[in-house]
N, C-alpha and C positions, 0 to 999 in steps of 0.2 A: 362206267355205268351208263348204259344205253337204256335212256326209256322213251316210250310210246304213251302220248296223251290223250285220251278219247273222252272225246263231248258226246251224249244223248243227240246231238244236232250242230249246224253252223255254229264256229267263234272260239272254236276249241285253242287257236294261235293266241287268241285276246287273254282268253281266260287262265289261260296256261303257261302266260307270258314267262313270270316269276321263277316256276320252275324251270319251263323253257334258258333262259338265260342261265340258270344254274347247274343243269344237265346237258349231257352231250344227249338229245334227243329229237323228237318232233310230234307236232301236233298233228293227228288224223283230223282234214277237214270232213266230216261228214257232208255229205250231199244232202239236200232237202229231201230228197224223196227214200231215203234212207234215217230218217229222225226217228227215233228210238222213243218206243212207245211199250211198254212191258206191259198195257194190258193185253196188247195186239201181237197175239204168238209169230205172226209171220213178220212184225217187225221185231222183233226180236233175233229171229231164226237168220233173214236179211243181213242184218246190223252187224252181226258176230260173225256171219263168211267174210262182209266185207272187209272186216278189220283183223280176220286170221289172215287173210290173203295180203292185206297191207304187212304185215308182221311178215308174213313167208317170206315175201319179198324184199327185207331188208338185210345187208351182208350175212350175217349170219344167223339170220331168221329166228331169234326171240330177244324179248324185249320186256325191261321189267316195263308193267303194266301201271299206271295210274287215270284213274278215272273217279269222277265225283258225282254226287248227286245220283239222278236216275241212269247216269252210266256207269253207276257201279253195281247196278244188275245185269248189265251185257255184257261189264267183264268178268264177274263169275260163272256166267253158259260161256263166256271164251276161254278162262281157262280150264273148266269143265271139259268142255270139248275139244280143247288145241291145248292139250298141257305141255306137250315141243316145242310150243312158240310160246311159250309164258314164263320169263325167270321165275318172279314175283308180282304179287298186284297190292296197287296201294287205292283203299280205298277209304275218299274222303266225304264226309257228311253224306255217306249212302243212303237211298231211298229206294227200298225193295217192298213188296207187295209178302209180307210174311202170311197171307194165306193164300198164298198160288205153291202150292205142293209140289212141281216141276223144282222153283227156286231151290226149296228143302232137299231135296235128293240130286242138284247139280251141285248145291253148295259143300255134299259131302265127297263130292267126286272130286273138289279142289285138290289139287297135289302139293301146287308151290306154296311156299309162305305167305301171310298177307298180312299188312300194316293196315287196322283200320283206323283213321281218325275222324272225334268228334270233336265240332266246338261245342262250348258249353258257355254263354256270355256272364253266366250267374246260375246261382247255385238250384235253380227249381229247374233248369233246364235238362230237356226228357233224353236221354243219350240210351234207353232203351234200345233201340234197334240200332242202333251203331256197333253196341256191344251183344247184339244178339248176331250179329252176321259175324263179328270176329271169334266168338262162341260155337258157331256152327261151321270153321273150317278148322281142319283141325291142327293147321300150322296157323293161326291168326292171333294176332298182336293187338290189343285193345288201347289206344293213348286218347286222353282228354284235352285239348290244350282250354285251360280255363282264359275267363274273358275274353275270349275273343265269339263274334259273331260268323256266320257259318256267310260263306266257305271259307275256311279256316287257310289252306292254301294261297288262296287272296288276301283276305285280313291278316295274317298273321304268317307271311310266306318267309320271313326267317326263321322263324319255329318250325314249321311246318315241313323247310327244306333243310332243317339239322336236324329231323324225326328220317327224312330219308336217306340222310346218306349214310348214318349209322343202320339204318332198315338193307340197305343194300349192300352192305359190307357184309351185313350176316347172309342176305339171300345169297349171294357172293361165292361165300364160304361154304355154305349147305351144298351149291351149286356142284362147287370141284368136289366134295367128299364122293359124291352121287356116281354112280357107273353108267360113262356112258353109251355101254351097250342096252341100258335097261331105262329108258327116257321116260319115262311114264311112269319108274317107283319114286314114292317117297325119298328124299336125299336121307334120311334118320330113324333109325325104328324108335316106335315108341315104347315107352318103360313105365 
């Protein structure tokens, strides 16, 4: 299980230590002048070549995807748009802009699977849009991990890293069912 870590900006190694150590993968350092800004269409548009091209260019060019926060809006225009280089994407305590109508119609173009998770530190805590992005793709996975404070990966990175490795067992799975003359269907119809 090969994954690819992407920060909105610098620190992606720091921040991604945990699973880093737990996965055979690596952290995209993002460049400062490529920092991930989803109100700013062209940082956006930037942000997702540079990290399809990071992805191409690895042995066998896709990589399950994990990204948190405001980079789990560039990785759904990534796998939107580079669904070849995207096993699955795991998206934790996302922060997406749900009235930018671009988001709504790339999020339906998702193909692979996605794990979203929320923390949730206590019970009045809004997991709203955590579960409205795993709602709106239409292989997405919704998990809570209670008490813990967000970013859940970081606080709570032995939960966090036994949600993914049963998460990529299945991507895994779906992956080899999939024909790979046809890179870009669904691995499953739906019923």
């Amino acid at each position: 299980m090969t994954i690819v870590c992407l920060h909105s900006g610098p620190g992606a190694a720091e921040l991604f230590a945990s699973q880093l150590g737990a996965f055979d993968g690596s952290a995209w350092e993002t460049p400062a002048e490529l920092t991930l800004r989803p109100a700013v269409d062209s940082s956006v548009e930037e942000w997702v070549t540079a990290a399809a091209q990071v992805i191409a260019e690895t042995d066998d060019g896709q990589r399950h995807v994990l990204a948190t926060g405001e980079a789990a809006y560039g990785a759904i225009m990534l796998a939107a748009e580079h669904p070849g280089l995207v096993t699955s994407l795991v998206l934790g305590d996302p922060v997406v802009d749900e009235s930018d109508d671009n988001y709504w119609r790339q999020m339906k173009r998702v193909q692979c699977p996605a794990l979203v998770v929320a923390s949730a530190p206590d019970r009045a805590t809004d997991v709203a849009q955590a579960q409205s992005v795993a709602g709106g793709i239409a292989n997405g996975v919704f998990v809570i991990i209670d008490g813990c404070e967000a970013p859940a990966h970081k606080n709570r990175d032995s939960s966090f890293n036994e949600w993914l490795v049963s998460f990529f067992a299945i991507a895994e799975g779906l992956r080899s069912l999939s024909d790979p003359s046809e890179p870009n269907q669904p691995a499953m119809e739906e019923v």
